[in-house]
Residue, then its C-alpha position, 0 to 999 in steps of 0.5 A: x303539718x309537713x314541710x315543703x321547699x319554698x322559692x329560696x329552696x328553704x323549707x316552709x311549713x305547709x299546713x294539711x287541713x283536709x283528708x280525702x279517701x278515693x279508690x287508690x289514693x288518701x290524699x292529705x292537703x287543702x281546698x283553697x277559697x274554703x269558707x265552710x264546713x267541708x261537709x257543706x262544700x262537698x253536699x254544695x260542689x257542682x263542679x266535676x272536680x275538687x281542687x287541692x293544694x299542697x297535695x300529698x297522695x298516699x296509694x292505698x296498694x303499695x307504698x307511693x307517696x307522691x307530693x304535688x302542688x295541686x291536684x283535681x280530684x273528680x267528686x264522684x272518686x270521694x269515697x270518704x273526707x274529713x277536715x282536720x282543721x275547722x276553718x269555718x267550724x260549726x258545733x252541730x255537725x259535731x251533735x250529729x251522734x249523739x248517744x241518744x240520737x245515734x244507731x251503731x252501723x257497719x258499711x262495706x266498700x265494695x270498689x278496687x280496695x275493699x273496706x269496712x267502716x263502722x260508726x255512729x250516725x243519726x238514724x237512717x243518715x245513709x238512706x236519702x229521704x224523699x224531701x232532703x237528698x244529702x250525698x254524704x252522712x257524718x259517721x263519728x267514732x269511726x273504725x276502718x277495716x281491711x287497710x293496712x292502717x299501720x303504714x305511717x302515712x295512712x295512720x292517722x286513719x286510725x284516730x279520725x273522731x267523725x268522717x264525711x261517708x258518700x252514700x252511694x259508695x256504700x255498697x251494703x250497711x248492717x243497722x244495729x239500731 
């Protein structure tokens, strides 16, 4: 939670409740109107643009942190998401991964800032299939490499206990399974 200055000017709490990871920035705040899981309102977003309230933006390269009531984020910029508070919770995304049901895999980000994510997933979760054309898979455990995750503001990417991947971000995947 962080504080934003209300009307009076005196501090009022604003709740973060989503994160999204693009090219440049990690943008920390809320999509308003939410009545389901942040999965399913990406995989069902038709519009060109995601809009967030109480928006912090945390540039990946360099140390700008700017905070602004609202921002649209294009939907093909989602490289990653994660939702932080579960308005509308659903306990079997959180199965997805399951020790029995789940292949260890590696991905690679190949865009302006490069990264590796690592993680858990449900077999072939990031190949579409011909009958079920999902744009995202659910990765649990995840373990980013090649930010500088020590940053304060980018920290919390350190302990995310799933993440919500955009298949074709990806430029290349290792399959352990």
């Amino acid at each position: 939670m962080k504080e934003q200055p209300d009307s009076s000017g005196t501090m009022s709490p604003v709740i973060v409740e989503d994160l999204i990871l693009t090219d440049t920035f990690l943008i920390k705040g809320r999509l308003p109107h939410k009545h389901k899981r942040l999965t399913n309102l990406l995989e069902d977003h038709s519009r060109t643009f995601l809009h967030v309230q109480d928006a912090t933006m945390v540039a990946l390269r360099g140390s700008e942190v700017i905070q602004t009531p609202s921002v649209m984020v294009n939907t093909k910029e989602v490289i990653l998401a994660h939702e932080l508070v579960e308005i509308a919770g659903d306990a079997s995304m959180r199965r997805l991964a399951l020790p029995n049901k789940s292949v260890r895999i590696r991905a690679f980000y190949n865009g302006p800032t490069q990264f590796e994510l690592s993680g858990a997933v449900e077999p072939g979760a990031y190949d579409s299939a011909p009958t079920i054309v999902r744009k995202y898979f659910i990765m649990q455990c995840p373990v980013l490499r090649g930010l500088d995750l020590r940053r304060d503001e980018l920290r919390m990417l350190n302990s995310l206990d799933y993440v919500i991947v955009r298949k074709d971000r990806m430029s290349y995947v290792y399959d352990f399974g």
